[in-house]
VEXVO-332258 format. One record per atom (N, C-alpha, C): residue number from 1; chain; residue in one letter; x, y, z. Coordinates in Angstrom, 3 decimals. Example, Ala and Ser with C-alpha at 12.3 -4.5 7.8 and 13.67 -1.06 7.14 Angstrom:
<rs>
num;cadena;residuo;X;Y;Z
1;A;A;13.190;-5.690;7.800;
1;A;A;12.300;-4.500;7.800;
1;A;A;13.200;-3.300;7.800;
2;A;S;12.850;-2.250;7.080;
2;A;S;13.670;-1.060;7.140;
2;A;S;12.900;0.030;7.870;
</rs>
This chain:
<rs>
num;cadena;residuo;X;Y;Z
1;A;X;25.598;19.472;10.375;
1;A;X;25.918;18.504;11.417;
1;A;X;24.999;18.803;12.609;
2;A;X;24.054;17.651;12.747;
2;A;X;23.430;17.899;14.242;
2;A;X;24.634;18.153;15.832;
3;A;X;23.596;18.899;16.417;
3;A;X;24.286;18.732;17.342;
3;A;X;23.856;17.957;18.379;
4;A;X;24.642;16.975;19.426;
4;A;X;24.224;16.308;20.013;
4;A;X;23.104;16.218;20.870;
5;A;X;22.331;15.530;20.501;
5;A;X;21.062;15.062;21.435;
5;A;X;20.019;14.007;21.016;
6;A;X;20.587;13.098;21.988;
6;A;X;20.131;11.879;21.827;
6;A;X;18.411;11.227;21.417;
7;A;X;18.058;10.371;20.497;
7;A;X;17.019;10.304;19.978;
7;A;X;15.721;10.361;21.086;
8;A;X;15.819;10.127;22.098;
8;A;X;14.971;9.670;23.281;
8;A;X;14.773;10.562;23.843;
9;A;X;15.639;11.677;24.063;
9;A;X;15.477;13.158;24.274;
9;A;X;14.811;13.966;23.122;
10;A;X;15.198;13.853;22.033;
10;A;X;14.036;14.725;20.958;
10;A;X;12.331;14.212;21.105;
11;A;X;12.025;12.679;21.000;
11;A;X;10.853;12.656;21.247;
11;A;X;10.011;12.962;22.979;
12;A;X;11.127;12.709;23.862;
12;A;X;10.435;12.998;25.157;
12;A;X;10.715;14.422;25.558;
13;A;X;11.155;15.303;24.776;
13;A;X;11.468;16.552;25.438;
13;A;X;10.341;17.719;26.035;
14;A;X;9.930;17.842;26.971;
14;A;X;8.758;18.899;27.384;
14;A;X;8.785;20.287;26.671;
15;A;X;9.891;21.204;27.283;
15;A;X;10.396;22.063;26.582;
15;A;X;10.977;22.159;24.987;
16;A;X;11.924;21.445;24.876;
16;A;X;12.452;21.569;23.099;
16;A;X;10.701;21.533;22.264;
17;A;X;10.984;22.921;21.279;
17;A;X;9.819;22.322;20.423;
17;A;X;10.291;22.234;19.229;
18;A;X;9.923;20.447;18.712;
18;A;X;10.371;20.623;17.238;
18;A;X;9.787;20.704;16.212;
19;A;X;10.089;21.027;14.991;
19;A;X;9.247;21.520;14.162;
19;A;X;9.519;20.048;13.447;
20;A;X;8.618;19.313;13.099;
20;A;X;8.299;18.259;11.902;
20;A;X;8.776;18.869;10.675;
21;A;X;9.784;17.943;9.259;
21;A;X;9.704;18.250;8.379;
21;A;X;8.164;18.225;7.700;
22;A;X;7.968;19.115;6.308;
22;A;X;7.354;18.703;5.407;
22;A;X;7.716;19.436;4.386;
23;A;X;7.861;18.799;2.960;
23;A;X;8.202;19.592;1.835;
23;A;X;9.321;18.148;1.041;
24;A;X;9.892;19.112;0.652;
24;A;X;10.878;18.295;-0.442;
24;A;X;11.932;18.761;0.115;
25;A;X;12.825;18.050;0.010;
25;A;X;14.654;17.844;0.731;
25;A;X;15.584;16.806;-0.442;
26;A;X;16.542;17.447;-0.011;
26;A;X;17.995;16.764;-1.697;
26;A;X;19.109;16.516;-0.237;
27;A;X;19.363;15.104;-1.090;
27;A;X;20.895;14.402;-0.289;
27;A;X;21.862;13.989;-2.142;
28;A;X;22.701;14.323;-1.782;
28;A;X;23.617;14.270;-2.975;
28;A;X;25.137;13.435;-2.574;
29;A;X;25.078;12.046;-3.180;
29;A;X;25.766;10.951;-2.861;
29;A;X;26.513;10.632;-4.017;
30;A;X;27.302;9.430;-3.817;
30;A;X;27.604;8.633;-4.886;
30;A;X;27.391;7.331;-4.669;
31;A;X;27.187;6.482;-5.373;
31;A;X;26.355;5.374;-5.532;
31;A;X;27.223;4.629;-7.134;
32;A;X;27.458;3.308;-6.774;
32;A;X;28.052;2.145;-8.037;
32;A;X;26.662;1.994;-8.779;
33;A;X;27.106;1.303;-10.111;
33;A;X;25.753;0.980;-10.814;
33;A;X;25.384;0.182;-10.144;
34;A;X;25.774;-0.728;-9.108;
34;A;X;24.411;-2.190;-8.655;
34;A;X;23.708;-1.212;-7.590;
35;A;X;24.253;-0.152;-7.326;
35;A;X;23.024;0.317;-5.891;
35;A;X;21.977;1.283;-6.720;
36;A;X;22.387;1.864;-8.126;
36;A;X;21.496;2.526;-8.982;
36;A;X;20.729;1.727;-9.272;
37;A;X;21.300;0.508;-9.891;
37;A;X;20.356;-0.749;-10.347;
37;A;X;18.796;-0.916;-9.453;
38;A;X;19.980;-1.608;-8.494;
38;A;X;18.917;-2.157;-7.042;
38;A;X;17.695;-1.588;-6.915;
39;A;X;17.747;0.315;-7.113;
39;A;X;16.599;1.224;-6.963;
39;A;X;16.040;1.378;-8.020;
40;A;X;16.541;1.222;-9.356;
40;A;X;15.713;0.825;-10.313;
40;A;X;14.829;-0.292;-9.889;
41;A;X;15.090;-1.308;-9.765;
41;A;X;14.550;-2.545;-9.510;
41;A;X;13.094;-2.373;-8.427;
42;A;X;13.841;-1.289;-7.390;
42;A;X;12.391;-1.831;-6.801;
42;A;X;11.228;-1.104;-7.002;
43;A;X;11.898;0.260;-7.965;
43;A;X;10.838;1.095;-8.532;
43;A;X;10.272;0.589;-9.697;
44;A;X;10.585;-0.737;-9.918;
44;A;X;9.862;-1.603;-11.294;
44;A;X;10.279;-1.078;-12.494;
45;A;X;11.541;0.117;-12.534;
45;A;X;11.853;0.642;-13.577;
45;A;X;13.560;0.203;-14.370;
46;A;X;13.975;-1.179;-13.912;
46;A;X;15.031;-1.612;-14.023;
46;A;X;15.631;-1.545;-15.415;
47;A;X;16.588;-0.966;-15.795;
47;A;X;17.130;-0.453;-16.849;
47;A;X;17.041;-1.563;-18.278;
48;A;X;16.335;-1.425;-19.456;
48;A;X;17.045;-2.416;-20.403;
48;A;X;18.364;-2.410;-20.660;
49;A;X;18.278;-3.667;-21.165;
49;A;X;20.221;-3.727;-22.096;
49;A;X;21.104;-4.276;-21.050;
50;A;X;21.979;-4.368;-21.780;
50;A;X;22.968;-5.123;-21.314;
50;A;X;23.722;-4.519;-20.270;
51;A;X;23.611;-5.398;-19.119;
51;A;X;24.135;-5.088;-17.526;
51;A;X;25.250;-5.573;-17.245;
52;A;X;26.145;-4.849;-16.766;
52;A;X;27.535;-4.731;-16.500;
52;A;X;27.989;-5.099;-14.878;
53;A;X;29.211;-5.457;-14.893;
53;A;X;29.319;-5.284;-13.602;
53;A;X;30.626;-3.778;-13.043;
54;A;X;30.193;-3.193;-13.813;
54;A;X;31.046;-1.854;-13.390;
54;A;X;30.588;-1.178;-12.113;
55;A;X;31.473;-1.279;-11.326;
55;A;X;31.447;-0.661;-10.489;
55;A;X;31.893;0.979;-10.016;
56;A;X;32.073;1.562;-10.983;
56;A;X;32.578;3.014;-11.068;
56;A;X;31.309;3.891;-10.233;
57;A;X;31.670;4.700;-9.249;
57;A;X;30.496;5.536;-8.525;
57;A;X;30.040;6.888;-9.695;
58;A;X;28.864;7.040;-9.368;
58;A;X;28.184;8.127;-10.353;
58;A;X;27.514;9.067;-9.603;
59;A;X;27.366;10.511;-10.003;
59;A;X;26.594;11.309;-9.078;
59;A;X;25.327;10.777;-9.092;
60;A;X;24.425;10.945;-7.622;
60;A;X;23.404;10.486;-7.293;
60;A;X;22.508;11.877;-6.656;
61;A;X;21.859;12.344;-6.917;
61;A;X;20.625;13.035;-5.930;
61;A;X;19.561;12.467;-5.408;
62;A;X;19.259;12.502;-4.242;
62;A;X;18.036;11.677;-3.939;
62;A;X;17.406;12.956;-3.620;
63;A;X;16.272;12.839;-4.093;
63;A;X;14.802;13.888;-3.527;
63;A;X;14.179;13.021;-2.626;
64;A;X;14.005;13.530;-1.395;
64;A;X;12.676;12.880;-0.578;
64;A;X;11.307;14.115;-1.019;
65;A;X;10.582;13.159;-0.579;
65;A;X;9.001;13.901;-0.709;
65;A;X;8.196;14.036;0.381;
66;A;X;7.786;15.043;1.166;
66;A;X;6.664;14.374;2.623;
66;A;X;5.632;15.417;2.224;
67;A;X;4.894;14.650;1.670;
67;A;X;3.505;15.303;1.118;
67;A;X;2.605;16.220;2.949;
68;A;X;2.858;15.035;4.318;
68;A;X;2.859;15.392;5.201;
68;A;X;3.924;15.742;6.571;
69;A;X;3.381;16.467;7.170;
69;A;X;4.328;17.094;8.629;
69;A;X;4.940;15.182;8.940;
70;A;X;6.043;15.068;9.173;
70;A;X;6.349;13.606;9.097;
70;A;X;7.716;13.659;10.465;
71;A;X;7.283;12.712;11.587;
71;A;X;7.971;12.642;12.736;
71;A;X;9.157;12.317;13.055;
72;A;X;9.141;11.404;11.431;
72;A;X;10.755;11.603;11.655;
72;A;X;11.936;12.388;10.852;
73;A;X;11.292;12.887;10.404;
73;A;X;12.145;13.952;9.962;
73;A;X;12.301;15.182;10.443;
74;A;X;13.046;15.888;11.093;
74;A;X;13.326;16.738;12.171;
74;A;X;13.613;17.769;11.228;
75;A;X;13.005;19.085;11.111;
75;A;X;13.385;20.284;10.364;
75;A;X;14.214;20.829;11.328;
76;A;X;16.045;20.959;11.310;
76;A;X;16.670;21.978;12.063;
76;A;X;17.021;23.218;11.709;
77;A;X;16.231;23.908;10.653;
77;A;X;16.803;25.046;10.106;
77;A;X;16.241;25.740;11.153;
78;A;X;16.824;27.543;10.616;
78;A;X;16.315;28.331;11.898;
78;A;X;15.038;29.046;11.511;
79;A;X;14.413;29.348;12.641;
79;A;X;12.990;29.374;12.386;
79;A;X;12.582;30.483;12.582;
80;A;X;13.136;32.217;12.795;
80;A;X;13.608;32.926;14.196;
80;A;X;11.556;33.595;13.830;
81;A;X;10.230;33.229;12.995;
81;A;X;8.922;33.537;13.469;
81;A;X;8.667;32.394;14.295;
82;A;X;9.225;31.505;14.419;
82;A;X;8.494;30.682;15.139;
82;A;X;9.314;29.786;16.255;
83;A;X;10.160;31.139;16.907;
83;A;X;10.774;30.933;18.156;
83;A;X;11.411;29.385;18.814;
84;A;X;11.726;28.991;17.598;
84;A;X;12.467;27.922;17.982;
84;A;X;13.431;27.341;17.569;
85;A;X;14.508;26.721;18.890;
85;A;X;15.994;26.584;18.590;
85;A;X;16.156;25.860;17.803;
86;A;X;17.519;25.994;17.188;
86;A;X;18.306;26.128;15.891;
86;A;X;18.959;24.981;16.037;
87;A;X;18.756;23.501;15.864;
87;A;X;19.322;22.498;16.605;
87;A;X;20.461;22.089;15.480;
88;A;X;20.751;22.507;14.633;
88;A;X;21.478;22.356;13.342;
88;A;X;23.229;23.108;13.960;
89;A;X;24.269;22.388;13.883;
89;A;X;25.490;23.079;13.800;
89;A;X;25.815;24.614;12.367;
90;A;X;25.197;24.059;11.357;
90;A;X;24.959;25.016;10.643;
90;A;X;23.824;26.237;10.162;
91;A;X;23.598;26.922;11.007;
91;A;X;22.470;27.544;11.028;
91;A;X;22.211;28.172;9.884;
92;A;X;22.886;28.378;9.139;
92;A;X;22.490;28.822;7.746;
92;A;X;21.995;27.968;6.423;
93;A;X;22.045;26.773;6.897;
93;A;X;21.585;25.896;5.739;
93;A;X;20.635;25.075;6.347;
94;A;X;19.663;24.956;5.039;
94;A;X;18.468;24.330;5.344;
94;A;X;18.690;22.887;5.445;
95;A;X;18.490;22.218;6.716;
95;A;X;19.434;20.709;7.019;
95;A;X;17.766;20.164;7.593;
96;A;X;18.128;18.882;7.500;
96;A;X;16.842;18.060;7.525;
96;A;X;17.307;17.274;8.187;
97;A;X;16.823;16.291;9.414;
97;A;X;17.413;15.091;9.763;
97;A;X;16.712;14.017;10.077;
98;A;X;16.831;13.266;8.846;
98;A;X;16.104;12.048;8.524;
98;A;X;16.501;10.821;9.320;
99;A;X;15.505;10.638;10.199;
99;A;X;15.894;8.845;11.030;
99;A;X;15.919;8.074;11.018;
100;A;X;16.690;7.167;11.351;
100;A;X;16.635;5.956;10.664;
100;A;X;14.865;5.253;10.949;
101;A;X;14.909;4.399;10.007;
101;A;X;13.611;3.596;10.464;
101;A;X;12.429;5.041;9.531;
102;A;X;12.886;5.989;8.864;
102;A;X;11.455;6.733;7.781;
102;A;X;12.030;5.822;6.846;
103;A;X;10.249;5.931;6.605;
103;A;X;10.118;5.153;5.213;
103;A;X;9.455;5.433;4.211;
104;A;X;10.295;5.333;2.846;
104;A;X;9.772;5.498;1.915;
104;A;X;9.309;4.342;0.733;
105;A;X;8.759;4.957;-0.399;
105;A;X;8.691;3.995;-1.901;
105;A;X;9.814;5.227;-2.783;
106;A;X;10.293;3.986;-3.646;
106;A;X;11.173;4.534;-4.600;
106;A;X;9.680;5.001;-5.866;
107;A;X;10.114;6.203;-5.985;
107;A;X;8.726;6.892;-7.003;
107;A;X;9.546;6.925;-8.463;
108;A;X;10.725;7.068;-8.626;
108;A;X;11.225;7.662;-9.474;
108;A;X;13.012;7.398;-10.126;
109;A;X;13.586;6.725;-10.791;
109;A;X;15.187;6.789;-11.377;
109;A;X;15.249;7.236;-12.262;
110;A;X;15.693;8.436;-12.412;
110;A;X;16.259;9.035;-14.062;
110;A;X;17.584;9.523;-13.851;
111;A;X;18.206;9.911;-15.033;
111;A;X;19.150;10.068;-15.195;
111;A;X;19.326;10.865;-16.333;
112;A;X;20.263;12.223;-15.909;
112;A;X;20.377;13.464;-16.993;
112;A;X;20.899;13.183;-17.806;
113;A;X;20.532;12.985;-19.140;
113;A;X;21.125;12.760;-20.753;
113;A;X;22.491;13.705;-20.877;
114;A;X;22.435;15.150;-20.766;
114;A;X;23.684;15.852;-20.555;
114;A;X;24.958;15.680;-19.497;
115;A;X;24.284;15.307;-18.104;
115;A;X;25.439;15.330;-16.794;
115;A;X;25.449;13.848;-16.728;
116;A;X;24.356;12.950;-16.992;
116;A;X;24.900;11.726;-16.495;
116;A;X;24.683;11.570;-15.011;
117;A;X;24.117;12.515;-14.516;
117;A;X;23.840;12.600;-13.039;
117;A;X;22.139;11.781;-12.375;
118;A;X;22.514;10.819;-11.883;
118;A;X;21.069;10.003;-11.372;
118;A;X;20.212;10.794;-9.919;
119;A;X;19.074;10.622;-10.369;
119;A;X;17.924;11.506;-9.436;
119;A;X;17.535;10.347;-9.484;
120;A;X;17.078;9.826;-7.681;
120;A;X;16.263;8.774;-7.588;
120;A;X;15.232;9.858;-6.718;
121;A;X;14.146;9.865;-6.903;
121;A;X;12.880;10.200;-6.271;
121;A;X;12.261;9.176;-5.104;
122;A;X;12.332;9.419;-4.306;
122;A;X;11.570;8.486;-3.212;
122;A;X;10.057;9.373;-2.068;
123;A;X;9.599;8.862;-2.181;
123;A;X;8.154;9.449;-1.238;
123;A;X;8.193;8.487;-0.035;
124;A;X;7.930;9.510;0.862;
124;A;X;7.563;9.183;2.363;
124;A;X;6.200;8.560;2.551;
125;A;X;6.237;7.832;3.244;
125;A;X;5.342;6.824;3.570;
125;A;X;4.774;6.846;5.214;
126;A;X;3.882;7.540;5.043;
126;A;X;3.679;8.023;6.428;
126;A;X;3.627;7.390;7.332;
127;A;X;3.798;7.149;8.852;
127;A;X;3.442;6.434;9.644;
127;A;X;3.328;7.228;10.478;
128;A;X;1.936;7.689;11.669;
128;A;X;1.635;8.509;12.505;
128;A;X;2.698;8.346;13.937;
129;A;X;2.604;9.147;14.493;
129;A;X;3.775;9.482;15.905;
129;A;X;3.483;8.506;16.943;
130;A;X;2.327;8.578;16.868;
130;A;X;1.582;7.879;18.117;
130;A;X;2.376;5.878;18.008;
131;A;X;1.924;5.089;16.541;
131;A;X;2.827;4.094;16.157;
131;A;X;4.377;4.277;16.426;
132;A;X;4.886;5.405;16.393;
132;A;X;6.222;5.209;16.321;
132;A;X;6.920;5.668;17.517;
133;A;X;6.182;5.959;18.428;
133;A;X;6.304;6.163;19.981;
133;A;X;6.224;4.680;20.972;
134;A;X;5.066;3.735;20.438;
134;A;X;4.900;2.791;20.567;
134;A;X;5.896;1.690;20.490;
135;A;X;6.489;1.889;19.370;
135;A;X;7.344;1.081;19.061;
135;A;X;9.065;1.327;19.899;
136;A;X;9.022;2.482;20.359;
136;A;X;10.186;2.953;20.735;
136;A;X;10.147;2.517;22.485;
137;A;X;8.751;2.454;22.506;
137;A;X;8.747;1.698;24.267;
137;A;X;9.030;-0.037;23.697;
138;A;X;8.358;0.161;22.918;
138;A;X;8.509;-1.963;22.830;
138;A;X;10.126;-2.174;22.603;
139;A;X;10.800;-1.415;21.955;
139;A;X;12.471;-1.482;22.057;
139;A;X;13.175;-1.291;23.360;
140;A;X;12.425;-0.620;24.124;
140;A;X;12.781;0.422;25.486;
140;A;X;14.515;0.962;25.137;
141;A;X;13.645;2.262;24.193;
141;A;X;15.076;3.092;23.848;
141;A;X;15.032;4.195;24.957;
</rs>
């Protein structure tokens, strides 16, 4: 759980230094077959056979990917070589905090033959700081 501090304060902060995610990060959800579907669909990998309208939720993992240091994703784990605060309520777990408005492509839907458990793969889609600073005055957040 972050702890409070408002989006407009993380990017304008003088002092706070934050560390940019990069790497690979897991969110573990549940999700009906039409929202599994849906991400099939836009990964062009939409399931054959006969489609149901069951709505029963199924385990879901999503992997993100940020091949690069990416602005909106805020690494809050603790850092204690590289002297900087621990903005995470849980300091012991490696927590990521993804903002609204990153964007990705769906890379990937499979699903474990044994668990039945769906991994959707998605990659970050970079957009530099400088654009997304820009855009945050044209909102005037």
């Amino acid at each position: 759980m972050l702890k409070y501090l408002p989006l407009k304060s993380i990017h304008n902060c003088k002092i706070l230094k934050i560390d940019f995610f990069q790497g690979q990060t897991y969110r573990g959800l549940s999700m009906t077959t039409k929202d599994i579907d849906d991400y099939k669909w836009v990964a062009y990998e939409f399931a054959r056979g006969k489609k149901t309208n069951n709505t029963n939720c199924h385990r879901v993992i999503c992997e993100f990917h940020f091949d690069r240091s990416c602005s909106t994703a805020i690494d809050l784990r603790r850092h204690p070589d590289k002297n900087l605060l621990c903005l995470s309520a849980y300091e012991d777990e490696a927590e990521v905090l993804v903002l609204p408005g990153t964007l990705f492509k769906v890379h990937d839907v499979s699903q474990e033959k044994d668990t039945g458990r769906y991994t959707i793969v998605l990659q970050n889609i970079h957009v530099p700081l400088n654009i997304i600073l820009e855009a945050f005055k044209e909102l005037q957040i």
